[in-house]
N, C-alpha and C positions, 0 to 999 in steps of 0.2 A: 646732188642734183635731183631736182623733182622729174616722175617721169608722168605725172598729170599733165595731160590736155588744159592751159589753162584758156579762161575767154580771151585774153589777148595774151601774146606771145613776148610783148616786153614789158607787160603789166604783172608782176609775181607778188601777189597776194600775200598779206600776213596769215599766222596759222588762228584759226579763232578756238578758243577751248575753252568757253565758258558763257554761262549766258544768265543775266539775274534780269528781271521785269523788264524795262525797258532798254537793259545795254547787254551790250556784246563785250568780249575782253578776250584780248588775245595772248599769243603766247609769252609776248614779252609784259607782260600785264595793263596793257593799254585800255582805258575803258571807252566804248565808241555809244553813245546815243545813237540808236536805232528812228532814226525818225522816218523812213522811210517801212519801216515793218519789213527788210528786206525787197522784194519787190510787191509790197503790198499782201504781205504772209503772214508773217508773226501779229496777229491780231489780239491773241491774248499774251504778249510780250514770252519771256523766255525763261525757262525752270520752271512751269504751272507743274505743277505736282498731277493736281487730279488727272489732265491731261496720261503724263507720264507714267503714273499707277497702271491707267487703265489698258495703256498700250501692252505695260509688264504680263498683266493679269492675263490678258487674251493672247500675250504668248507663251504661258504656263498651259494653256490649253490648248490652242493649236494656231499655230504662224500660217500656214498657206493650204488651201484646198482649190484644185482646178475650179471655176465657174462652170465648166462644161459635166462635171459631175457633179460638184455638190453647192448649196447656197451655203451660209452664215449665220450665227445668230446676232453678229454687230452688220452684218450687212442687210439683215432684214429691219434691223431696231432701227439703225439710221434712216432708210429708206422709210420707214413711214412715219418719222419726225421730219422728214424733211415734205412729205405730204401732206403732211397735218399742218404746216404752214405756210404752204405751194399757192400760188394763184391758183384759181379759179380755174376749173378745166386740166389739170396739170397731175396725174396721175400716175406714171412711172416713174423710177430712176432708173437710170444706166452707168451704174461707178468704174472709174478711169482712173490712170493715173495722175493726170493732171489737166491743165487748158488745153493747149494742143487738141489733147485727145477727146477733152469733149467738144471739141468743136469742129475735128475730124466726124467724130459722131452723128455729131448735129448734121451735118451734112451730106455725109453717107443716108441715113434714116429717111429727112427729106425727099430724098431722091427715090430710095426704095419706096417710101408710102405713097408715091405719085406712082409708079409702075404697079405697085399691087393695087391700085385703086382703079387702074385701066386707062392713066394719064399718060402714056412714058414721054410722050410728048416733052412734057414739063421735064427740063432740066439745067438751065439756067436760075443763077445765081445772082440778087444785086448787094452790094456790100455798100461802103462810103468812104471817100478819102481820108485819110488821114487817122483813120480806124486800124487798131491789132487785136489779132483774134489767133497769134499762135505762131508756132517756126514750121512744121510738118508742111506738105506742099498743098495740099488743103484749107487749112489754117493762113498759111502764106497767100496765099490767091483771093483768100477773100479780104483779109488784110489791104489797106489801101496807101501804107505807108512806103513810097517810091524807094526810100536811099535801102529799107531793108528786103525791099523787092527786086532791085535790080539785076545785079549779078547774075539771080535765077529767073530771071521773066522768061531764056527757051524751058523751065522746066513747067512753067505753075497751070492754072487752070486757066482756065475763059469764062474770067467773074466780070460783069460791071460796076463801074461805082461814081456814085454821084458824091456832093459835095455835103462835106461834112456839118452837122447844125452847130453851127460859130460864130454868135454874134458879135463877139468882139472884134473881127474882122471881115464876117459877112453879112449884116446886115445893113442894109441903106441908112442915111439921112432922112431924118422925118419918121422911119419905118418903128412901129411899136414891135415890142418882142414879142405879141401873137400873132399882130403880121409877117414877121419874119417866120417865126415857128410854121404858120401855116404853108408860106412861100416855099421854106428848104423842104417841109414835106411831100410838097405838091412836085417837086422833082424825081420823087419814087415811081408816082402816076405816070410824068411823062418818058421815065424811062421801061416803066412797063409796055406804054402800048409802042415804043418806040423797039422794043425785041418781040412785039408778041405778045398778050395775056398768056395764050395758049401754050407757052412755052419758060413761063418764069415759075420757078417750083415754090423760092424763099427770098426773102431779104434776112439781111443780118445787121445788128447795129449791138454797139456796147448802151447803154443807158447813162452813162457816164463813162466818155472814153476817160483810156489809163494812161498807157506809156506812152503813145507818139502823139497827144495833143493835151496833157496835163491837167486832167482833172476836168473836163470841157463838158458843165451841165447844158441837156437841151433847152428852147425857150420855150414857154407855156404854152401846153396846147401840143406840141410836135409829135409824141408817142402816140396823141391820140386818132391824131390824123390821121400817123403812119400806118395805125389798127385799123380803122376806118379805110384806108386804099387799101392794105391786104386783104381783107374782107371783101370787101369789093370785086378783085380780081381772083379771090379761091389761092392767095398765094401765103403761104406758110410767114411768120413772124420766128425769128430765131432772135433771141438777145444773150449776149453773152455777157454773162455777170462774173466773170470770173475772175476780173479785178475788185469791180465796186462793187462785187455783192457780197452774201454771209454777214450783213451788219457794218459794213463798210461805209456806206454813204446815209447808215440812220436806218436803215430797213433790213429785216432777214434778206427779203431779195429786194434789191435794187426800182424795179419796175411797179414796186406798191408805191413810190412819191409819183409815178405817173397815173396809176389808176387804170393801168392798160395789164392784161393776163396775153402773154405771146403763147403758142403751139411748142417753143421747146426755148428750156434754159440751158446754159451753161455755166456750172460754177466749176472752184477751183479754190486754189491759195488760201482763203480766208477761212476754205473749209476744213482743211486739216492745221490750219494755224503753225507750219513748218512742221510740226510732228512726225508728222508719217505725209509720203506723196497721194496726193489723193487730188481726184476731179468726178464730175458727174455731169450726166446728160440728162434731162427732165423732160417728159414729154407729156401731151395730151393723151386722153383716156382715148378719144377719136384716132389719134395716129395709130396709138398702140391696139386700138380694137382690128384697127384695118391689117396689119401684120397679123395678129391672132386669127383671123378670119381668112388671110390668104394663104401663103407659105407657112405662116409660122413661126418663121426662121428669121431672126435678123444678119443680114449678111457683114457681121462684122467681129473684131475680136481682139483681145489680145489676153498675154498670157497673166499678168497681175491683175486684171477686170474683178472687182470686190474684194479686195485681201482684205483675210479676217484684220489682219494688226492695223492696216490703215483705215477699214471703217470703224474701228473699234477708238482710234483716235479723233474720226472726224465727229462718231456719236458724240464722244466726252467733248468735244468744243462745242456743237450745236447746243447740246445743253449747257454748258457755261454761260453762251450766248443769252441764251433762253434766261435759266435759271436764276444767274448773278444780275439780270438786268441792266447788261452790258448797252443793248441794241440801243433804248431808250438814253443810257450814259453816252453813246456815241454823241446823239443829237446836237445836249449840252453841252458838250466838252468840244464839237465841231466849234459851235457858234464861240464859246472862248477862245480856241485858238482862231477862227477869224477874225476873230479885233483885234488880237496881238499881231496877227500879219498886215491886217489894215493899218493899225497904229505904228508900225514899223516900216511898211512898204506904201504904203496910201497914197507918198507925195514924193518917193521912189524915183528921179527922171530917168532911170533905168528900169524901172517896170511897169510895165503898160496893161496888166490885168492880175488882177486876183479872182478866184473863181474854185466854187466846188462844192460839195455836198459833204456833212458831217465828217468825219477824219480823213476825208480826202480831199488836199488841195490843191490849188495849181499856182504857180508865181511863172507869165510869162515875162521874160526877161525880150528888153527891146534895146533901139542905140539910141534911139528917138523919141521919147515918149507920144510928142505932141502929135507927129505922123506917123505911130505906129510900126517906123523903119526896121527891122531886126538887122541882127548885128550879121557883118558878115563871115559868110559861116566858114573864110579860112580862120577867123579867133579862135574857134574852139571854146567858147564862153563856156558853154553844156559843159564840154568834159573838164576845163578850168575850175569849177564851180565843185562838182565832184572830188576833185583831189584836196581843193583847199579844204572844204567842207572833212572831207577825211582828216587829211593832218589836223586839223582842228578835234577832234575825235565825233565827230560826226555823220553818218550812215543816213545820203538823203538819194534823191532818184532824179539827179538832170537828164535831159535830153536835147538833141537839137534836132530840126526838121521838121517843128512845131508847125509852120505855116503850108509849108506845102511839100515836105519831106525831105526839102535843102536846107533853106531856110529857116532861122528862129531857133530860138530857145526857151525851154521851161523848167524848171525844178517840180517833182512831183513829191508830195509829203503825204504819208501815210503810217504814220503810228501807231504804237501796239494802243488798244483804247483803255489800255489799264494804264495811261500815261499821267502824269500829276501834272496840276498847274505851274509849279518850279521848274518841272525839265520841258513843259513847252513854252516855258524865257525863254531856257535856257537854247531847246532847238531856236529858236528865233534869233537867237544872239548870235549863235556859232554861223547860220545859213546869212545872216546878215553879213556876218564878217566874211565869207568864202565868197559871198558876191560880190563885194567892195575887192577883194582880193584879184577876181575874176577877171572884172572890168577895168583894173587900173594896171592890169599886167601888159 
């Protein structure tokens, strides 16, 4: 008998002991196409060597030193490869263990650099539905996704949030996608002066939501706006890239297809590529001057903050990244696997959208195509789709609550980018047959 905590209690996972590029294999020797990169993780697939060298190497030297005594030499290397390729304005790190915690971060910081600035006023939060940005109770509050907010609503914060940019379900008839793009932005404005200018410190937004609306690029024009109304009102821009970014959607960060530089990033998953657990908090040269200048002190912490063996992994991926000329292979290999999804799902009467940026796609699954209907969510399509997709030997990322955190279904696909044109058939074949499976159960 296992005595692990598993995520679900009647759900007892195979043991996995092995891992070659693109697949997983577990104990009974089963081989599983990773097409989901785990949740969006193994982006240089699995067994990288160099990766795994490097991790050895720097634990020949030394595994852990407190951050509160000493820094790193992979936690400095990293940190200014990851600034040597930062937007514009973006001049610290702050490394974590993972999302969560950089987005704990993020918002702890916000808040602090509006008191040491002689704001304190400012400490309201706007977020957007249908948005994840983490499980911690910070993370969660800013998160807009209801089924995984509920249970804990007496515990969470006093975030707002507006609606998510969707045009596949939000935008009018007749409305071009800059009209729309502008419209969902101009909703940040009117929930600004509807709490206050004086009193909103940040917005927060993914650049490409991940897990509870699949892959859901903004429409033209919408980041920039949203820079444009922050600005405007003196209120912090946070984007948390720590699904779709590190090369994920075509770009080191995410928010270079917008052309928009936010006051703090959040990455994650992509950056240590499953190796070692790693996240980071990125911030302006302006925030961080204004701490240096006041206290000094950022009032935050935790006890893994820079481990030499997990920056020393996240270095070896960034340069993999860099290096192999992965970022740019993303783009390519994005845009083939969209036409095999197109050319497979395009005329689909069970899918009602396809949509996403370079290795990250979305398949919203519907009951109705013509009306957009989603299926009702006693089916369990999401978790349906999941298992077939497994027994199939398969590793993809449905979800349901796509539409308004009841409602809907999507498949989320995210592959390691060292994936070949045969095994993305091949995922295409197996995800095809687990939704055929799905839907005729």
């Amino acid at each position: 008998m296992s005595h692990v905590f598993p995520r679900h209690t009647r759900i007892l996972p195979p043991v996995a002991v092995g891992g070659e590029g693109c697949w997983l294999i577990d104990a009974d020797g089963k081989r599983y196409l990773d097409g989901s990169g785990g949740a969006a993780v193994s982006c240089l697939g699995h067994g990288d060597r160099e990766v795994i060298e490097a991790i050895k190497a720097q634990l020949d030297r030394i595994a852990f030193a407190h951050t509160g005594f000493f820094t790193s030499e992979p936690a400095e290397a990293l940190a200014d490869l990851l600034i040597e390729h930062a937007p514009e304005g973006i001049e610290r790190v702050y490394f974590v263990s993972g999302g969560s915690e950089a987005t704990e971060a993020a918002i702890k910081l916000a808040r602090q650099y509006f008191v040491e600035k002689g704001e304190p006023e400012r400490g309201k939060l706007i977020a957007r539905k249908q948005s994840y940005h983490g499980n911690t109770i910070g993370a969660l509050s800013a998160g807009g996704n209801e089924w995984r907010r509920a249970q804990f609503a007496p515990l969470l914060l006093d975030v707002s949030h507006i609606d998510p940019c969707y045009e596949y379900r939000l935008m009018r008839e007749g409305e071009s996608p800059e009209e729309y793009g502008r419209r969902a932005a101009d909703e940040l404005e009117t929930e600004i002066l509807r709490l206050g200018p004086e009193s909103v410190m940040a917005f927060i937004a993914e650049p490409v939501v991940g897990a509870t609306a699949g892959a859901l690029t903004p429409a033209p024009g919408y980041f920039k706006r949203i820079h444009e109304i922050c600005d405007r009102y003196g209120v912090l821009l946070i984007l948390d890239e720590v699904m779709c970014g590190m090369g994920r959607t075509g770009h080191l960060f995410a928010c270079e297809a917008e052309g928009v530089a936010p006051d703090i990033i959040c990455i994650a998953k992509g950056l240590g590529a499953g190796y070692q657990p790693i996240g980071a908090m990125l911030c302006s040269g302006e925030i961080y001057r204004t701490i240096e200048a006041g206290s000094g002190f950022f009032q935050h912490g935790h006890t893994y903050l820079g481990h030499p063996a997990a920056t020393a992994a996240g270095l070896a991926v960034v340069r993999a990244l860099l290096g192999r000329g992965l970022i740019p292979t993303v783009r390519e290999k994005g845009e083939r696997f969209a036409a095999l999804l197109a050319e497979r799902f395009g005329q689909n009467p069970h899918v009602g959208d396809l949509r996403g940026r370079g290795l990250f796609r979305g398949v919203e699954l519907v009951a109705d195509r013509e009306s957009k209907t989603p299926f009702d969510p006693a089916r369990r399509i999401a978790a349906k789709v999941k298992a077939a997709a497994f027994e199939a030997g398969l590793v993809c990322y449905p979800m349901s609550g796509t539409v308004d955190g009841r409602a809907g279904d999507h498949v989320l696909l995210a592959p390691p980018f060292i994936i070949e044109d045969a095994e993305m058939e091949m995922l295409v074949d197996r995800l095809d047959t687990a939704i055929g499976a799905a839907i005729s159960s």
